[in-house]
matplotlib code that plots the C-alpha trace (Angstrom):
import matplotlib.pyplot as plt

x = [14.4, 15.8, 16.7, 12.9, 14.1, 15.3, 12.7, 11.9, 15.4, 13.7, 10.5, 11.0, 10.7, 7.1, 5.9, 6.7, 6.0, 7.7, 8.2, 9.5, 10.4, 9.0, 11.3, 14.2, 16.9, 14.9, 15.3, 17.2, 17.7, 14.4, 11.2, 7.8, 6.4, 9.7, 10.7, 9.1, 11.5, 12.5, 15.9, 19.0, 19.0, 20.4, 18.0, 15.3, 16.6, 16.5, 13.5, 12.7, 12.8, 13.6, 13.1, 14.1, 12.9, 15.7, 15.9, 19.2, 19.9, 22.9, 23.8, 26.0, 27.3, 29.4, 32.5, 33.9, 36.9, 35.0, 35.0, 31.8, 31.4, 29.2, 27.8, 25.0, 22.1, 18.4, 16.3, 11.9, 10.3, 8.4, 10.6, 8.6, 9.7, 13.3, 15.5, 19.5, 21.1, 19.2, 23.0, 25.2, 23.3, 20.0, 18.0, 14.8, 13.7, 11.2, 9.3, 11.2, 14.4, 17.6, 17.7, 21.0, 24.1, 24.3, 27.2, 25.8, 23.0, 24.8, 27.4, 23.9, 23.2, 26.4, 27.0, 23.4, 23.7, 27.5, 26.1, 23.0, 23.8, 20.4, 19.1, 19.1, 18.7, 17.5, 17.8, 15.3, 17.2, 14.6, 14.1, 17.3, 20.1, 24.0, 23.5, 27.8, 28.4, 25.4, 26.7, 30.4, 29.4, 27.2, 29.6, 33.1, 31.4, 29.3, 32.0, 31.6, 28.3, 26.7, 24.5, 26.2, 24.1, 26.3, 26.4, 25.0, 21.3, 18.7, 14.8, 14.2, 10.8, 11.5, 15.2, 15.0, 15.4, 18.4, 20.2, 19.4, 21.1, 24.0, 23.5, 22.5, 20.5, 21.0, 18.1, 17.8, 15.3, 16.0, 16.2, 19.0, 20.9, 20.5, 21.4, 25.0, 25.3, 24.9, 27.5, 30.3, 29.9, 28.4, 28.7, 25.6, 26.5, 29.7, 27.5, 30.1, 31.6, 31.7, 31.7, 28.0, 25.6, 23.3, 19.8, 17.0, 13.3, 10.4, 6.6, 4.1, 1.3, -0.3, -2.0, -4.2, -5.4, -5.2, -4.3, -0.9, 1.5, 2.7, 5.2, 8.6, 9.4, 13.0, 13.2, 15.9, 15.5, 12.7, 9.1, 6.4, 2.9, 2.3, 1.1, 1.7, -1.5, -1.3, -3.6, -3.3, -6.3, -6.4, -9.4, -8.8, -5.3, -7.1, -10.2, -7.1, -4.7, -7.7, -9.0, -4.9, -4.3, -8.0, -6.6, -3.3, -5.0, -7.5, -4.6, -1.2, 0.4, 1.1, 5.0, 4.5, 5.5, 3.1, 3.3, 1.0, 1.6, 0.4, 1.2, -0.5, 1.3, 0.9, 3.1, 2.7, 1.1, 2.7, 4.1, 4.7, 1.3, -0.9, 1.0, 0.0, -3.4, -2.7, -1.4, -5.0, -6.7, -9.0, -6.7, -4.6, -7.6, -8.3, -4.3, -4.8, -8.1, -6.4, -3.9, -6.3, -8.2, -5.0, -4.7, -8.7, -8.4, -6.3, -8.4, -11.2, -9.2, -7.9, -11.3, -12.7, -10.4, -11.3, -13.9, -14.5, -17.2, -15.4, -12.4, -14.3, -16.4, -13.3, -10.8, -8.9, -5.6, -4.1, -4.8, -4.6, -2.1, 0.9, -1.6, -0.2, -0.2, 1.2, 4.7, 6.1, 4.2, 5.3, 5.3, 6.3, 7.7, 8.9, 9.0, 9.5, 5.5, 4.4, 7.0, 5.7, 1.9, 3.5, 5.7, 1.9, 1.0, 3.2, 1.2, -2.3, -3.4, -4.7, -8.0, -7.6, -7.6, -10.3, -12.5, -11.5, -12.2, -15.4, -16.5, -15.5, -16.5, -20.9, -20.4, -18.1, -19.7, -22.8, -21.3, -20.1, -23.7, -25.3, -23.0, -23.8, -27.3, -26.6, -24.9, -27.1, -30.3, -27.9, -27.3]
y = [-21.0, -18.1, -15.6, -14.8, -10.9, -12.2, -12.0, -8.1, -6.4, -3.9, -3.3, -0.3, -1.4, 0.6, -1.7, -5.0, -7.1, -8.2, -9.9, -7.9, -9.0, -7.0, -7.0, -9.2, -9.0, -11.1, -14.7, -15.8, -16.3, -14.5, -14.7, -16.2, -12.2, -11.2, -13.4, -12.2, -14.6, -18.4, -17.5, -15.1, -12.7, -15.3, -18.0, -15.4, -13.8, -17.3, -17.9, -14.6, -12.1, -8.8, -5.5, -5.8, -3.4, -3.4, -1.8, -1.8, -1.0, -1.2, -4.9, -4.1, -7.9, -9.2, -10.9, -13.9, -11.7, -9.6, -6.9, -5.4, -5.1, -3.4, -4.7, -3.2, -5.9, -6.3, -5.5, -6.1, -3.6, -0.6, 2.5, 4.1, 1.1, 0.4, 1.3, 1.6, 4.7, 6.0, 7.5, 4.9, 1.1, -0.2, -2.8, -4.7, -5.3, -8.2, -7.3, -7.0, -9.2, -9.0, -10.7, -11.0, -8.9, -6.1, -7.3, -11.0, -8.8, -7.2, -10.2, -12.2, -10.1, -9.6, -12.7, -12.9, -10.2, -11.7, -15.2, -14.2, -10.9, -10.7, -9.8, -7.1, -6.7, -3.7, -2.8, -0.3, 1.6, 2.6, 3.3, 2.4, 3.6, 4.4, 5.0, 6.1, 2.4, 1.5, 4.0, 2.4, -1.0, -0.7, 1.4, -1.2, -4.6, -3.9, -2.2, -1.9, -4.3, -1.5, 0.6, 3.8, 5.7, 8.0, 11.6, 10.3, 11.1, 8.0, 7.8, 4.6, 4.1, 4.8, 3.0, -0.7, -3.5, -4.2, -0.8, -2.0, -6.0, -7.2, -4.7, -4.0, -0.4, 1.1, 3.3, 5.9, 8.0, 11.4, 13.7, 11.5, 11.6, 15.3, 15.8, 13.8, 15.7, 18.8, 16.9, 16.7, 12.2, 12.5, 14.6, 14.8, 18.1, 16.2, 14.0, 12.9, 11.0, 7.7, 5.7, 7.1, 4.7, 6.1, 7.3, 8.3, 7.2, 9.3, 7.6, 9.5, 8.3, 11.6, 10.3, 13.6, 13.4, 9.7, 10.3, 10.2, 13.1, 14.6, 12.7, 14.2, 12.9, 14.6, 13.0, 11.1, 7.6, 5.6, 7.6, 4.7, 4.9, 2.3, 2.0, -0.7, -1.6, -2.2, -5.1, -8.7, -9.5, -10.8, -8.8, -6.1, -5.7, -7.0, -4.1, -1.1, -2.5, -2.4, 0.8, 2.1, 0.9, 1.6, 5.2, 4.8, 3.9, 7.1, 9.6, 8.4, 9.2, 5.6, 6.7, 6.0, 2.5, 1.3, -0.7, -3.4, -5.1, -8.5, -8.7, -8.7, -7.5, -7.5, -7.4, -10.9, -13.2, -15.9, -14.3, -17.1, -19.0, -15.5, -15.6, -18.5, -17.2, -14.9, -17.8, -20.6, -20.7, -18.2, -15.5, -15.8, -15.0, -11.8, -11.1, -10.9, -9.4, -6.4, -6.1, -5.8, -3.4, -0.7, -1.6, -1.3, 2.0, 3.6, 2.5, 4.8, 7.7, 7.7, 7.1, 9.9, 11.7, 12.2, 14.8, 13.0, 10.0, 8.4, 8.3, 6.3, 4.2, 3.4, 2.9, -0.6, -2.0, -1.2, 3.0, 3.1, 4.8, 2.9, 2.4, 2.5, -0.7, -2.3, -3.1, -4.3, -7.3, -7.3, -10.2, -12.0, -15.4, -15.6, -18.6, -19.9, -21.0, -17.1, -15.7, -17.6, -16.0, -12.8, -13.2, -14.6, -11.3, -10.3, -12.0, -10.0, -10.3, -7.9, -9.6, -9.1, -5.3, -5.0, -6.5, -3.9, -1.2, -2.4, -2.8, 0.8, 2.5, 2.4, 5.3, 7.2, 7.1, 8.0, 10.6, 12.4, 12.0, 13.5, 16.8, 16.3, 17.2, 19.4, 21.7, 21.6, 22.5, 25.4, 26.5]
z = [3.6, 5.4, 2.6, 2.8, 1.1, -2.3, -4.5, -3.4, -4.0, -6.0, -3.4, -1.3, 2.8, 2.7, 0.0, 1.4, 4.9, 7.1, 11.2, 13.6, 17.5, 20.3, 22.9, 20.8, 23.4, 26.1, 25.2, 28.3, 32.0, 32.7, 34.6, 33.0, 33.2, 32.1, 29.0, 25.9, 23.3, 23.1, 20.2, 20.5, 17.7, 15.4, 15.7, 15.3, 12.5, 10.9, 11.7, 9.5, 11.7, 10.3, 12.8, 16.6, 18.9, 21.7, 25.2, 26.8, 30.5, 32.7, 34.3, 37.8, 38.0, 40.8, 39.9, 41.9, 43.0, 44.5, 41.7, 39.8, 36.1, 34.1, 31.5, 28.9, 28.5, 27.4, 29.8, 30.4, 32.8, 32.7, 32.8, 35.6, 37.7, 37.4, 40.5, 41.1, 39.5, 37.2, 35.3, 36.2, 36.6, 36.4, 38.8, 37.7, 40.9, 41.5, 38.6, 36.1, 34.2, 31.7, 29.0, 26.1, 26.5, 23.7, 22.8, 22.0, 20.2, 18.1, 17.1, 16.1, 14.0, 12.7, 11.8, 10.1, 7.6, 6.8, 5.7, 3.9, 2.4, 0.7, 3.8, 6.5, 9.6, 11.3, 14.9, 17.0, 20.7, 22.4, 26.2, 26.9, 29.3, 28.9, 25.1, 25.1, 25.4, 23.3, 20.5, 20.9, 20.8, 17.6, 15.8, 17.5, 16.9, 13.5, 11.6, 7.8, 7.8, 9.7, 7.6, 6.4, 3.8, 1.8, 3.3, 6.5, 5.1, 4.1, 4.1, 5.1, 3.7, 0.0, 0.3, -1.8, -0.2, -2.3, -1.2, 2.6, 2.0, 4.1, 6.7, 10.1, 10.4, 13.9, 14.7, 17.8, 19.3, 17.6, 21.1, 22.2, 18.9, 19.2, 23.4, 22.1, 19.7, 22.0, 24.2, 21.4, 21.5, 18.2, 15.0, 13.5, 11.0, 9.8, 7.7, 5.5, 7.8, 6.5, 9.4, 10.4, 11.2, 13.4, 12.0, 14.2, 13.9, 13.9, 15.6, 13.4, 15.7, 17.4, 21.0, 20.8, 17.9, 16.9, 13.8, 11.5, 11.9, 8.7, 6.5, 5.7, 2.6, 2.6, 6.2, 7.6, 9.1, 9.3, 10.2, 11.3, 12.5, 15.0, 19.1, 21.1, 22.9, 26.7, 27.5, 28.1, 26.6, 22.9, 21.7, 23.3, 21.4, 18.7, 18.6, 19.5, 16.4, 14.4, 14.8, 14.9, 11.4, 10.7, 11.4, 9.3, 6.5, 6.6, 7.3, 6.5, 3.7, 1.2, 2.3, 6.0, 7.3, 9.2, 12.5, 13.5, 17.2, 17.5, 21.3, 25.0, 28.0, 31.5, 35.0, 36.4, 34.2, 32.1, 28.8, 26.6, 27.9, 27.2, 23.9, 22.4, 22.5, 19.7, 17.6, 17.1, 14.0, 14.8, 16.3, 13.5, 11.1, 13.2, 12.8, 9.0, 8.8, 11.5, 8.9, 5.7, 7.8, 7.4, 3.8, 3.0, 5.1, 2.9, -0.1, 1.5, 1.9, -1.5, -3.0, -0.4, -2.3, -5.4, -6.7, -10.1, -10.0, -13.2, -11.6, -8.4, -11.0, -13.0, -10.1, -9.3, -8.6, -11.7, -11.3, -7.7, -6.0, -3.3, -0.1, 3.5, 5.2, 8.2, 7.0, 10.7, 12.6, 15.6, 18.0, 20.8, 20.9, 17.1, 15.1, 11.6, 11.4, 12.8, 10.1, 7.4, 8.3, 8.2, 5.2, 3.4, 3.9, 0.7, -1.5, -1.4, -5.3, -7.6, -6.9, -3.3, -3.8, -6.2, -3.8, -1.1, -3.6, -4.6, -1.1, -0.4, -3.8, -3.0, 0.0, -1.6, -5.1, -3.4, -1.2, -4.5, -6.7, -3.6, -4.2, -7.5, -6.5, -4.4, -6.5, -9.3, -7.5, -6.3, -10.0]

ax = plt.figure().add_subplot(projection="3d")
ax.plot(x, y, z, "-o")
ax.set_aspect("equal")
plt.show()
């Protein structure tokens, strides 16, 4: 079944999982180092599929005739490393590869949202080049199915899924919305314009402090906490997601959406081979238990939290608050049978949480009888 969102219309996006594609645009014509996806947009989409993060750069082709075209594409390579003109076109050298056309991008997923309206679809610019044209395309090609919240102004993370079905949401780096803006190609203040679609995103992860920024709960856009670990080694992605959502979980408001990459990189090695790796019985064990670990870490900080010992003896699923969790799985190589693991991840039970809570409740219930103590010998 591909309508995988039916059944939560009423869940807000930061109270559900779901797959997202790392990379979503680089699924042809590309390198073993370079290719990160076997499906266009569509297929993956279908496959369940839900968040894309995309990078577009500028394609210089040569025509038969002679001629040059530009065209804006996917592209795989780290930004320090791409050559050609850095305003004009792009090259990816012998390092790096293209992948879809952002125009086939944005058709796929077009054409997804129209034929399964229960669904949507939503579509991460990041690290990109010649945003005019990506702007233009997104707003020329996605029309009316591309998300337009009234009066230009949405949080993502509280929004229902239901309020988010049969669209395509756009998101952009916020300092390149605003530096248009600046340059007259977009008009932010006008925000009832009804053909706005663009909404920035906002990465709460602080690299100084490891820790969750603040959350913005009249924010605009989607604000995530997430890191992509660079390694191509399994546990050592698996050890740095952990202790990431480990993080989340202790300082992250419930609102946050949290990001969880299930991915290895690297410059020369085989993608897809590394990949599959991540995927045996036993990696995919340490992909859910990774996940839990942001879940049961927010379960400790909301326990840590409370001065009353009743309230931490009494506490379970039933009183506890929303917790943050990682809400995005990102991965390479997407699938129906990887979706399906991630889509499982909906169905943690009442029982499930209870057992999280009683595992955390002893060093917080004994944290608070030793103030107890404490203060009564001080009396």
């Amino acid at each position: 079944m591909t309508a995988r969102l039916v059944g939560y219309a009423n869940r807000k996006l930061n109270e559900i999982v779901i797959p997202g594609s790392h990379d979503g645009g680089i699924y042809m014509y590309a390198k073993d180092n370079v290719q990160t996806q076997a499906l266009n947009i569509f297929e993956q989409a279908m496959a369940g599929i839900r968040f894309f993060d995309i990078r577009i750069a500028v394609q210089a082709i040569r025509m038969n005739d002679g001629t040059t075209v530009n065209v804006s594409k996917a592209f795989h390579l780290d930004q320090k490393l791409i050559g050609g003109k850095k305003n004009t076109t792009q090259s990816m050298g012998k390092f790096g590869g293209w992948g879809g056309s952002l125009q086939q991008i944005l058709m796929d997923a077009q054409r997804y949202v129209t034929q399964y309206p229960s669904e949507f679809l939503i579509l991460k610019f990041s690290k990109s080049f010649g945003w005019p044209n990506i702007f233009t395309l997104c707003k020329n090609i996605l029309g009316n199915d591309q998300y337009k919240p009234n009066w230009g102004f949405r949080n993502l993370n509280t929004a229902t899924v239901g309020s988010l079905a049969g669209k395509v949401i756009t998101l952009f780096p916020p300092a390149i919305l605003a530096e248009f803006e600046q340059k007259g190609t977009l008009d932010i203040r006008n925000v009832a314009d009804t053909d706005w679609g663009f909404l920035p995103f906002k990465e709460l992860y602080n690299a100084e402090t490891k820790k969750c920024d603040s959350y913005d709960a009249a924010g605009n856009g989607l604000q995530y906490f997430g890191k992509f670990s660079s390694t191509s080694k399994v546990d050592d992605n698996t050890r740095k997601q952990r202790k990431l959502m480990e993080s989340g979980g202790g300082t992250a408001d419930p609102a946050v959406v949290g990001m969880m990459y299930w991915t290895t990189t690297g410059l020369f090695a085989n993608i897809r081979n590394r990949n599959d790796t991540m995927w045996t019985n036993g990696s995919q064990s340490a992909l859910i238990n990774t996940w839990k670990s942001g879940l049961e870490g927010s379960i400790r900080n909301q326990l840590g939290h409370k001065q009353n010992l009743l309230e931490v003896l009494n506490m379970n699923h039933g009183n506890m608050l929303k917790a943050f969790m990682p809400n995005i799985v990102m991965m390479d190589f997407s699938n129906r049978q990887r979706c399906n693991t991630i889509y499982g991840l909906n169905g943690v039970t009442p029982q499930d949480l209870d057992r999280m809570i009683d595992r955390q409740r002893p060093d917080i219930v004994d944290k608070l009888r030793k103030e107890q103590e404490t203060a009564s010998r001080l009396r």
